[in-house]
C-alpha positions as CSV (number, residue, x, y, z in Angstrom):
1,X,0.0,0.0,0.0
2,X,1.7,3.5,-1.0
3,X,1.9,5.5,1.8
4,X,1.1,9.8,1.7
5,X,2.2,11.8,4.5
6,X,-0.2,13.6,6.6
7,X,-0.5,17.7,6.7
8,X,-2.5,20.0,6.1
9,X,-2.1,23.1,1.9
10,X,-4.3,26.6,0.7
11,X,-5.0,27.5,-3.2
12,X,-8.1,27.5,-5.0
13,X,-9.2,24.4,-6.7
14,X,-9.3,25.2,-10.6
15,X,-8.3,28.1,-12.8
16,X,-10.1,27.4,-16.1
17,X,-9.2,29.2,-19.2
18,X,-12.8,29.9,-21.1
19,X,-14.7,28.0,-18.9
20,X,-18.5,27.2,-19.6
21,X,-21.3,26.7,-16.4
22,X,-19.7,24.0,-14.7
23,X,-22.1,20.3,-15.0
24,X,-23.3,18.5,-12.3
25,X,-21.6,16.0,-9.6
26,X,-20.4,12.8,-10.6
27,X,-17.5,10.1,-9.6
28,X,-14.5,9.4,-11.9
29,X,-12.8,6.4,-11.7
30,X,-9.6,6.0,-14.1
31,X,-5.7,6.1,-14.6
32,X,-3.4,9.2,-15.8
33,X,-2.5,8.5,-19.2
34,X,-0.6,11.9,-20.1
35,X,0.8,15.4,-18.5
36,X,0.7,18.5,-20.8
37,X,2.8,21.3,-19.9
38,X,1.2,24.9,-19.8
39,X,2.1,27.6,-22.2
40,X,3.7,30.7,-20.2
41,X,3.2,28.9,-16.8
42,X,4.5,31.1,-14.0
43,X,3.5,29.5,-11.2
44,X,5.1,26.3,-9.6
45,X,1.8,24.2,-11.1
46,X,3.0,23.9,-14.3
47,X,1.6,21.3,-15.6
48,X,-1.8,19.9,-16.6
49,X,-3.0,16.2,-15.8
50,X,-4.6,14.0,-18.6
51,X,-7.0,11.3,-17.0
52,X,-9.1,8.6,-18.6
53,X,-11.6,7.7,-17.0
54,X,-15.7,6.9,-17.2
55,X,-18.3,8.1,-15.4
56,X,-21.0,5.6,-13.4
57,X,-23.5,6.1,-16.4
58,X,-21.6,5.8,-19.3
59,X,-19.8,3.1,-20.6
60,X,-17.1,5.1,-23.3
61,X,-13.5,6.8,-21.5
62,X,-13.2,10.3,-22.0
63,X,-10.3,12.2,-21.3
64,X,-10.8,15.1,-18.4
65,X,-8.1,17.7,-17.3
66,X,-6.6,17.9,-14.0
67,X,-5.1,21.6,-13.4
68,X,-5.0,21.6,-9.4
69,X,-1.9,21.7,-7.3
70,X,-3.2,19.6,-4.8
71,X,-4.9,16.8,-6.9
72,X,-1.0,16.7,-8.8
73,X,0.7,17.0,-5.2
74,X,-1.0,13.9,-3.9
75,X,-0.3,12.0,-6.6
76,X,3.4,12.7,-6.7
77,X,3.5,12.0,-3.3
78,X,2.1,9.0,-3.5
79,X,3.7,7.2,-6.8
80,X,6.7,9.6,-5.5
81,X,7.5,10.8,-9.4
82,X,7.5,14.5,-10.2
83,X,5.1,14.6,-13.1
84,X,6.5,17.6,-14.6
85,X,9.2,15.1,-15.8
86,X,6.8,13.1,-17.9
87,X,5.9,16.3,-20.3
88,X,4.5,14.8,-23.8
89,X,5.9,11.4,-22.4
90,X,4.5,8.0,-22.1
91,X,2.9,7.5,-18.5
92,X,1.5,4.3,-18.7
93,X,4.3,2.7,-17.1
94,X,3.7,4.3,-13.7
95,X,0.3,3.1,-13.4
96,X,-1.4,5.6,-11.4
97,X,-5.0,5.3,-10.8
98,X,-7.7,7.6,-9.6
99,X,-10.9,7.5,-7.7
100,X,-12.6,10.6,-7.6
101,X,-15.4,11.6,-5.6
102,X,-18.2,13.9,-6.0
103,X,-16.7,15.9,-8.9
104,X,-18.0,18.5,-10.9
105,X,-16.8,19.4,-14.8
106,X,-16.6,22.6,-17.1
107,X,-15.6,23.0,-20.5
108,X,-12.4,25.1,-21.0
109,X,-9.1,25.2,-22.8
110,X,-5.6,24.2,-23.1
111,X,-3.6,25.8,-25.4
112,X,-5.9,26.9,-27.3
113,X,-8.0,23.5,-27.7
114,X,-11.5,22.6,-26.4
115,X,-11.0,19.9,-23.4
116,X,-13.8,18.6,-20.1
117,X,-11.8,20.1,-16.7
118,X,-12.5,18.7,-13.5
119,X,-13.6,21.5,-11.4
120,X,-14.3,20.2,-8.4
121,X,-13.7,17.0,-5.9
122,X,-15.2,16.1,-2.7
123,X,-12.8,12.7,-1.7
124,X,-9.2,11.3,-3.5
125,X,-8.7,8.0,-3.8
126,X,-4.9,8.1,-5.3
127,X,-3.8,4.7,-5.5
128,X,-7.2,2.9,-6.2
129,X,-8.0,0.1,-6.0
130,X,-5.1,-1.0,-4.7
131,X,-5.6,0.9,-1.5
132,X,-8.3,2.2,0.2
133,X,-6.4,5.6,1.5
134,X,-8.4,8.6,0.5
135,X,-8.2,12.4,0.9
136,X,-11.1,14.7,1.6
137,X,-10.0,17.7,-0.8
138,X,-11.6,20.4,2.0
139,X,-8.9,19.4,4.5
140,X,-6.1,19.6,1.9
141,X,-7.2,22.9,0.9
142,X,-9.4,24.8,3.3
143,X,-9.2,27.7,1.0
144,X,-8.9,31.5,2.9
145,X,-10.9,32.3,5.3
146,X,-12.8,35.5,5.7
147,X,-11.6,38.2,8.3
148,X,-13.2,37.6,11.4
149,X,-12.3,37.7,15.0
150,X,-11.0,34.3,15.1
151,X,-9.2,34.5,11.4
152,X,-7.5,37.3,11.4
153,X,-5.2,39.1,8.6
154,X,-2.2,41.2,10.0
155,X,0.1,43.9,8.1
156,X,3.6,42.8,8.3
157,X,6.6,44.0,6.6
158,X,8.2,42.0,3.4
159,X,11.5,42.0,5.5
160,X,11.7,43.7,8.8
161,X,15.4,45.0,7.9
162,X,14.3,47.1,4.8
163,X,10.8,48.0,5.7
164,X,10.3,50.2,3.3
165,X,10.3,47.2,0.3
166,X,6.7,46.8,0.8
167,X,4.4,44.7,2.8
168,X,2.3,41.8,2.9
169,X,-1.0,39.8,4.6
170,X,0.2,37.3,7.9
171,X,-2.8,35.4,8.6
172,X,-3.3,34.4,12.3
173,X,-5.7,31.9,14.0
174,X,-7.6,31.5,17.3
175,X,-9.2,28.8,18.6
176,X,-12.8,28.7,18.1
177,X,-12.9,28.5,21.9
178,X,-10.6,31.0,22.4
179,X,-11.7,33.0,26.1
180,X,-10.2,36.8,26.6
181,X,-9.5,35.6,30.5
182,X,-7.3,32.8,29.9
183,X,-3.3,32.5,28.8
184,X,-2.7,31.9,24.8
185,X,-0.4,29.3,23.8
186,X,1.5,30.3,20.4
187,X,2.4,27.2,18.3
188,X,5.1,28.7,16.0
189,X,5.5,27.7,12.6
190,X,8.6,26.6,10.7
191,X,9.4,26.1,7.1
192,X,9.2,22.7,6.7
193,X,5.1,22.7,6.2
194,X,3.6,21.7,3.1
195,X,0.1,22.6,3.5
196,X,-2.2,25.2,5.3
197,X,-2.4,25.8,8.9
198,X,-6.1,26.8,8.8
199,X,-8.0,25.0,11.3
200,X,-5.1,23.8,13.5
201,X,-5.3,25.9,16.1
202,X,-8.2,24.2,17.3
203,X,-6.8,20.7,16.1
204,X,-3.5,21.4,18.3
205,X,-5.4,22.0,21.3
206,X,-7.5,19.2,20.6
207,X,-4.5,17.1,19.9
208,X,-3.0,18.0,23.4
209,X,-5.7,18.5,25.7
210,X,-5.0,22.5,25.9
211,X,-7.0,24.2,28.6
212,X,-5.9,27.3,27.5
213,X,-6.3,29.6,24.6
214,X,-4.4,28.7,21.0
215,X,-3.1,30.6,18.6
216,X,-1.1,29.5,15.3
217,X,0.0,31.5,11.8
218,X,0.5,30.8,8.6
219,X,4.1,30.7,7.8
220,X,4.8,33.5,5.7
221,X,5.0,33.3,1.9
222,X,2.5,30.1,2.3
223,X,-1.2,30.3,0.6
224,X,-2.7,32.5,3.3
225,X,0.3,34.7,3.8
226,X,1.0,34.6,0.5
227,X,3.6,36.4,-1.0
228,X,2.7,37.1,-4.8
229,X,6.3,37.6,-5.6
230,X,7.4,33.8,-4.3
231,X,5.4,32.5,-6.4
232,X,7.2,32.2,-9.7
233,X,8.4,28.9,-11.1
234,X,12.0,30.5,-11.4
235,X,12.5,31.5,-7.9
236,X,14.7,34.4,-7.0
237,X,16.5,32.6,-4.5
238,X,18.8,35.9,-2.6
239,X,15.3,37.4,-2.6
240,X,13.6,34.1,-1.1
241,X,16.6,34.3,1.6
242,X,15.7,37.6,2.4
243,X,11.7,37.3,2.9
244,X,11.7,33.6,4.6
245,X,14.2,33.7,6.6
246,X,13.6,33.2,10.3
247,X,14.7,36.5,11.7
248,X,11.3,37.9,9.9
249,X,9.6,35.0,11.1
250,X,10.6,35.9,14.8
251,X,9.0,39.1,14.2
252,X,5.7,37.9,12.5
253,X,5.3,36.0,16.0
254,X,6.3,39.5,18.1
255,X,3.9,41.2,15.8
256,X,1.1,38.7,16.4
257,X,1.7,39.0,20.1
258,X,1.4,42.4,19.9
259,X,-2.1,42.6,18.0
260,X,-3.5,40.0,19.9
261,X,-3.0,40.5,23.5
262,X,-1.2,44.0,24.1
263,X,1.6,44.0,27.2
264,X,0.1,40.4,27.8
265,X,2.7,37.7,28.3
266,X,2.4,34.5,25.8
267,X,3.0,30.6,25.8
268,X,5.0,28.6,23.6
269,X,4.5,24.6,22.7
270,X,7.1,23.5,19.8
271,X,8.5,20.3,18.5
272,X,11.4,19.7,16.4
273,X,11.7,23.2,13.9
274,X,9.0,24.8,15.3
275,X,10.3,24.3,18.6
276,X,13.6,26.4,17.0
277,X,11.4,28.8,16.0
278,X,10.0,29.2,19.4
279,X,13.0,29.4,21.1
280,X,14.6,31.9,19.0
281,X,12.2,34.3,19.5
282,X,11.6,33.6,23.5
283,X,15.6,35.0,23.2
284,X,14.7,37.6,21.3
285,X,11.7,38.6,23.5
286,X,12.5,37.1,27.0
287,X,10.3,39.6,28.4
288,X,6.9,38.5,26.8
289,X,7.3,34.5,27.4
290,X,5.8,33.4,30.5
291,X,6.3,29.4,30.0
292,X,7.5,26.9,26.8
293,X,6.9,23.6,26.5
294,X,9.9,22.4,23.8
295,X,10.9,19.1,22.4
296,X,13.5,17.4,20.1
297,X,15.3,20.3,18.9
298,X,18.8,22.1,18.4
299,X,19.8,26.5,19.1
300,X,22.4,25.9,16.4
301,X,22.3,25.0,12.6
302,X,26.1,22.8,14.2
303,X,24.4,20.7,16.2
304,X,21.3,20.3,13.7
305,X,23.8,19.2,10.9
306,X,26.4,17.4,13.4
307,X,24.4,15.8,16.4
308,X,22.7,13.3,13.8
309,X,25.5,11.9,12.2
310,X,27.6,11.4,15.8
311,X,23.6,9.3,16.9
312,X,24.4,7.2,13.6
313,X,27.7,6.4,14.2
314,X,26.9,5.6,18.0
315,X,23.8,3.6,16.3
316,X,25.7,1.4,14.5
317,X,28.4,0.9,17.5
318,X,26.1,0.2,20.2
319,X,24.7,-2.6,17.7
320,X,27.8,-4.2,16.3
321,X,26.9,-3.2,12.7
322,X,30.3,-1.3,11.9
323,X,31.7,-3.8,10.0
324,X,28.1,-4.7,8.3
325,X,27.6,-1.7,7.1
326,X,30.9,-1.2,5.5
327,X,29.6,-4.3,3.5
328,X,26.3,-3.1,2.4
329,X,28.0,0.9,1.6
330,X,30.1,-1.6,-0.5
331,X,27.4,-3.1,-2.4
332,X,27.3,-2.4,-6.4
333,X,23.8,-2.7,-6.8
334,X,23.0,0.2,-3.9
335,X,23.3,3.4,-4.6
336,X,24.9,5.1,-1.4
337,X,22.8,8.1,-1.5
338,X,19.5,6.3,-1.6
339,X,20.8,4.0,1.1
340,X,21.4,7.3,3.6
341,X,18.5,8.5,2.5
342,X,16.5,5.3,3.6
343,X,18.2,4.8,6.8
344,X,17.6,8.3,7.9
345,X,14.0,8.3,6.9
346,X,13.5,5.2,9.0
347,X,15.4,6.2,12.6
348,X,12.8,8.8,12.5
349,X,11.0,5.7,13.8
350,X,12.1,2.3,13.7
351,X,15.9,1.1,14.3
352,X,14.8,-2.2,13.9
353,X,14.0,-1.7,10.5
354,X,16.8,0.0,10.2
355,X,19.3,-2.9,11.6
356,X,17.5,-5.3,8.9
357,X,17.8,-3.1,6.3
358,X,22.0,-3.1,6.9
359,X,21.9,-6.8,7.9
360,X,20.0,-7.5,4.5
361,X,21.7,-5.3,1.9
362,X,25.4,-6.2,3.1
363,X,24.4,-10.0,2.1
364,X,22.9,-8.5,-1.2
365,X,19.5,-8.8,-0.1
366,X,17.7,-5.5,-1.7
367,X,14.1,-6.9,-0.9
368,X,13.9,-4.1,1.9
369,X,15.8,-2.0,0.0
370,X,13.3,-2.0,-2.9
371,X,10.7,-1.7,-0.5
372,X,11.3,1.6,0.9
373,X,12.6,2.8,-1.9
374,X,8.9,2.6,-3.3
375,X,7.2,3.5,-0.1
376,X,9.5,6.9,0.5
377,X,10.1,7.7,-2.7
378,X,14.3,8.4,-3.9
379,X,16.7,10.9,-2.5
380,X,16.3,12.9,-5.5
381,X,12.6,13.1,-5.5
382,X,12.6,14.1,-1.8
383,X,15.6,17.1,-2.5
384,X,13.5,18.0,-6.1
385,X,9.9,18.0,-4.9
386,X,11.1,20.4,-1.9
387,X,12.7,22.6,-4.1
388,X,10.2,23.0,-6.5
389,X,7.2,23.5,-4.5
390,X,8.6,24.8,-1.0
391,X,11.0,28.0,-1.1
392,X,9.9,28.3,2.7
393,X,12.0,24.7,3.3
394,X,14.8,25.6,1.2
395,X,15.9,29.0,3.0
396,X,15.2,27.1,6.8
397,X,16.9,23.8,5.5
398,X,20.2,26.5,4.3
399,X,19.4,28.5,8.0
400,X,19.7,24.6,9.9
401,X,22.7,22.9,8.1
402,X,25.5,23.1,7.3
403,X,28.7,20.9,5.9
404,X,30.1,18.3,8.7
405,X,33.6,17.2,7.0
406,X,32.1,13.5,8.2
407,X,33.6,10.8,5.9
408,X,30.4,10.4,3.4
409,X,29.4,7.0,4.7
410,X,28.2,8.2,7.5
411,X,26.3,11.6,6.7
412,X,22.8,11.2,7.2
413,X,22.2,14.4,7.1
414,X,22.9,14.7,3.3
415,X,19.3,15.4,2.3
416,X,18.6,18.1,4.3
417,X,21.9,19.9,2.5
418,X,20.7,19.0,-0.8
419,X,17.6,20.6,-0.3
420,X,19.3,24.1,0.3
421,X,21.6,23.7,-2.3
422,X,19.9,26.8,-4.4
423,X,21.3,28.9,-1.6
424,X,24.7,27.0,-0.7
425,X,25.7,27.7,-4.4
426,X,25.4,31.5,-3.9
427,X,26.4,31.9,-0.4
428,X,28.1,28.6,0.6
429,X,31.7,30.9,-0.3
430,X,31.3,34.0,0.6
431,X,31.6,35.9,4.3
432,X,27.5,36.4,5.1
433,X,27.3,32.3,5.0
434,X,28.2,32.0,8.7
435,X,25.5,35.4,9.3
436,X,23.3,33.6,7.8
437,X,23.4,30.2,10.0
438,X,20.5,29.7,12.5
439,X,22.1,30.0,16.1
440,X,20.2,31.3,19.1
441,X,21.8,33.8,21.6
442,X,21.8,34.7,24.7
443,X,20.4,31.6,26.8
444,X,21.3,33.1,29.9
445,X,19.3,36.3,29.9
446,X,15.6,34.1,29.5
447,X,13.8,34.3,32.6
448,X,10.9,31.9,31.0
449,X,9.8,28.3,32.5
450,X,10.7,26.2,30.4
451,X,9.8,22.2,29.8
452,X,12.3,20.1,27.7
453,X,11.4,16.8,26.6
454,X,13.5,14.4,24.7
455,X,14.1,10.8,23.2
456,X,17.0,8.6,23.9
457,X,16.0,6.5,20.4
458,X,15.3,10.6,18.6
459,X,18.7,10.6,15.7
460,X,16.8,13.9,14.2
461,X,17.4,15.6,17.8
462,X,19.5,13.4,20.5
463,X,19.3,14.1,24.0
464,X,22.9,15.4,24.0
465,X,21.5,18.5,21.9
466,X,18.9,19.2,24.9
467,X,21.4,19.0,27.3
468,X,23.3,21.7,25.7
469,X,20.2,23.8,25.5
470,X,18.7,22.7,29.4
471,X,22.8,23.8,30.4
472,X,22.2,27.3,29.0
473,X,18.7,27.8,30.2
474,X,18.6,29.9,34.3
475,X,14.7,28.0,34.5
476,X,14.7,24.5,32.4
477,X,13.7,21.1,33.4
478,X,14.5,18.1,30.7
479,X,12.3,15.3,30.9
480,X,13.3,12.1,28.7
481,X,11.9,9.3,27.7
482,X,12.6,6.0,25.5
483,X,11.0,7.5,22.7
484,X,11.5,9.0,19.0
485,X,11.4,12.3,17.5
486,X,9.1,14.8,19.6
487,X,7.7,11.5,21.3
488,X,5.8,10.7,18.5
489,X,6.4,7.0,19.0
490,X,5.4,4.8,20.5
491,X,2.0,6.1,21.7
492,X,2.6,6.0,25.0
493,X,5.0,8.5,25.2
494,X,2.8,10.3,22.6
495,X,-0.3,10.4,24.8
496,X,2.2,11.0,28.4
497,X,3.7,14.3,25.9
498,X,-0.1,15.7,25.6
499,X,-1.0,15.4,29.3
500,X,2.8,16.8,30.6
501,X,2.2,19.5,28.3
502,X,-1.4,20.7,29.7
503,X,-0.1,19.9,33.6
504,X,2.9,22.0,32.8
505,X,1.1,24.7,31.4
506,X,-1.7,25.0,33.8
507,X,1.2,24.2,36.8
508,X,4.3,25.6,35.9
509,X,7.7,23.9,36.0
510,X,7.7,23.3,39.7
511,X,4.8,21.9,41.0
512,X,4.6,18.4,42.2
513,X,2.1,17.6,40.0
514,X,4.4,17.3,37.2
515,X,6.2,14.5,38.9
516,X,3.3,13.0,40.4
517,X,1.4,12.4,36.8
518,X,5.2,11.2,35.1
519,X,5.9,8.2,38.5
520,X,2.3,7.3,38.7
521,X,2.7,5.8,35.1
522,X,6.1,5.1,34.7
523,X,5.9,1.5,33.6
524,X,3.5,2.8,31.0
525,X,4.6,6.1,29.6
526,X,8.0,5.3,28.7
527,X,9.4,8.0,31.0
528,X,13.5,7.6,32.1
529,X,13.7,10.7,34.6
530,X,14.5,14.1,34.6
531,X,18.1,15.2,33.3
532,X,20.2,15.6,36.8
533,X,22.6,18.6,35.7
534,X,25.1,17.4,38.8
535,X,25.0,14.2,37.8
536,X,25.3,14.6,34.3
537,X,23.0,11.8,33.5
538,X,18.7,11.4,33.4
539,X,17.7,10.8,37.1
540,X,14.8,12.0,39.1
């Protein structure tokens, strides 16, 4: 079963060139059998999508136009092919097959010839009938909401260093719950979203158990902070540096802040980048952070780029696989990159996938191989897809990584490089490079409570880069627990992570009930202890 990763995008659904009064509902059941590319395409949709398929009531295939970015996202995300590679090609051979749902059809035109577009979709099906995975279109694409008092629409500068450039339209979000008498918790954003963040601030607080207020954004240059500029096909990447970087960003939240609750203090609940995001700016504004909940995260684009390669190598020493994985790195049938790529994809995780996947390939066993290969798609889909749809992800990969000098066999973090390469070919040599690196400052001056939580099995984020973090911090506690990246798995951490975070909140660092909830279930939550800075170890 092909697998699409979970998120949540913001365009409008069609853009028909002399469209006619769109026909009435139907399903469409077929396979892609061609892409056309669009005269004078600007945007980063460049293509249109060719699908055969018949309708419930007829028995003859017609031929209907796809020209959505979200329909042709999904499906490259699931067969994992960038379809703007198959121009005028044949695409039989990938065998991608459609269920569509409650659509609706208009007559219109490509280049200049009379063709059926599909307007309109209520459900995806991309892989059927091979799986049964679908996609309600509204959650992908929740379109722009109207200015209320929960969606709001704030003036922010293109870049906060040159003001005068121009501005642009942050969008903002309260819970639909949200109560003028209680504390806000901010959920930063960071560039590595794909689609929309409408509706999440009440999914977060859902998610978590919040008792308090949320509040999220839409990062900026994405579909309801739009940028108009960005949005070229041929991005201007200097000027994609200047407007996404996460200085600005620090400043969309300060702004945000601001409009929202005046001299009032706010919260802060991050994971991973967004918990980068969160902690820059509590640096930058110690003053307006009353308490942060943070997990699985680095201050520094060295320890971002370094602290995962030192967990592989550990990794592989701790399990006795040195020697095996020399073999499989030897193998001629692998290709080396793909074989990082999978094995970083996976620690995310699973190690023991990851220890059968070395085991296997070093005997020149490439069943597992194969198999991830076609369930994550290939190094160079990964870099290209993020490069040509994302601008946000390239300028925060370039502001998180860096070069390690590691010997190549080890460098797990090779991806993440390749997928700011745009900007490491202009800057990578020149003296604003290191100015440009994300590093947080000034530790020492935050007066904020603040939670850390961590996973001994996390390779994106090891406990050692908390440590550093929990060392610099006057008010931190680090929790850890055997668990992955942000806790995510297994779900017992997962669910302990949503209660610690609403006890902390509601509690504050210090109060017994913080250790009360994390010994009661102990056995069951996969909690270790908290980080003993005398000791130098996890302890109570």
């Amino acid at each position: 079963m092909r697998k699409y990763f979970a998120g949540a995008f913001c365009l409008g659904l069609i853009v028909l060139s002399g469209a006619c009064h769109p026909q009435r509902s139907k399903d469409l059941q077929g396979k892609l059998v061609g892409v056309v590319a669009k005269e004078n395409a600007r945007g980063r949709n460049d293509v249109y999508l060719q699908l055969e398929a018949t309708l419930p009531d007829e028995d003859q295939k017609k031929i209907y136009f796809i020209d959505d970015f979200f329909l042709t996202y999904i499906i490259e995300q699931t067969y994992k092919v960038l379809l703007s590679d198959y121009v005028n090609q044949d695409v039989s051979s990938l065998e991608i097959s459609l269920k569509l749902e409650n659509v609706s059809l208009a007559a219109g035109t490509v280049n200049g010839r009379p063709v059926t577009f599909i307007t309109r979709v209520e459900r995806i099906w991309p892989d059927f009938p091979r799986s049964e995975e679908s996609y309600l279109y509204q959650e992908l694409n929740p379109g722009r909401p109207r200015e209320d008092f929960y969606h709001r629409y704030l003036e922010v500068p293109l870049s906060y260093r040159r003001p005068a450039q121009g501005s642009f339209k942050l969008y903002y979000e309260l819970c639909s719950d949200f109560d003028e008498n209680k504390p806000t918790i901010l959920i930063p954003i960071d560039g590595q979203r794909t689609f929309s963040q409408v509706g999440w601030a009440d999914k977060y607080k859902k998610m978590f158990g919040l008792e308090f207020n949320t509040v999220i954004y839409e990062y900026r240059g994405m579909y309801c902070s739009r940028i108009p500029e960005l949005d070229s096909r041929n991005i201007d990447w200097p000027r994609a540096y200047e407007l996404l970087n996460s200085d600005n960003v620090v400043e969309d939240i300060e702004r945000i802040r601001r409009d929202l609750l005046g001299d009032k203090k706010i919260n802060i609940l991050g994971g991973s980048g967004t918990a980068m995001i969160g902690l820059k700016y509590i640096a930058r504004y110690p003053e307006n952070v009353d308490r942060a909940f943070l997990m699985s995260f680095f201050k520094d684009a060295r320890g971002s780029s370094e602290a995962g390669v030192a967990y592989f190598q550990r990794f592989l020493k701790k399990n006795n696989l040195e020697k095996v994985y020399d073999q499989a790195w030897q193998q001629p049938d692998v290709e080396r990159a793909q074989l990082l790529f999978l094995i970083q994809r996976l620690l995310y995780y699973d190690e023991n996938e990851v220890k059968e996947l070395i085991r296997e390939t070093s005997q020149g066993d490439f069943i597992r191989y194969k198999k991830y290969t076609r369930l994550l798609g290939t190094v160079d889909f990964f870099v290209r897809s993020i490069q040509k749809y994302k601008p946000w992800t390239v300028v925060f990969m370039y502001e998180t990584n860096m070069p390690t000098g590691v010997e190549e066999k080890y460098d797990v973090n090779y991806p993440f490089l390749e997928i700011a390469r745009p900007l490491l070919n202009i800057y990578a040599e020149t003296p604003t490079y290191q100015e440009h690196l994300f590093d947080i400052k000034n530790l020492e001056k935050v007066t904020s409570e603040i939670l850390l939580v961590g996973g001994t099995l996390d390779q994106v984020a090891p406990v050692s880069e908390l440590v550093r973090i929990h060392r610099a911090l006057p008010h931190s506690r680090l929790a850890l627990f055997e668990a992955y990246h942000c806790l995510a798995a297994p779900q017992e951490a997962r669910i302990c992570r949503n209660d610690l975070a609403n006890l902390f909140f509601l509690y504050g660092l210090d109060s017994s009930k913080l250790s009360e909830y994390l010994e009661s279930s102990r056995a069951e939550n996969k909690f270790i202890g908290f980080y003993d800075n005398s000791a130098g170890n996890s302890g109570n």
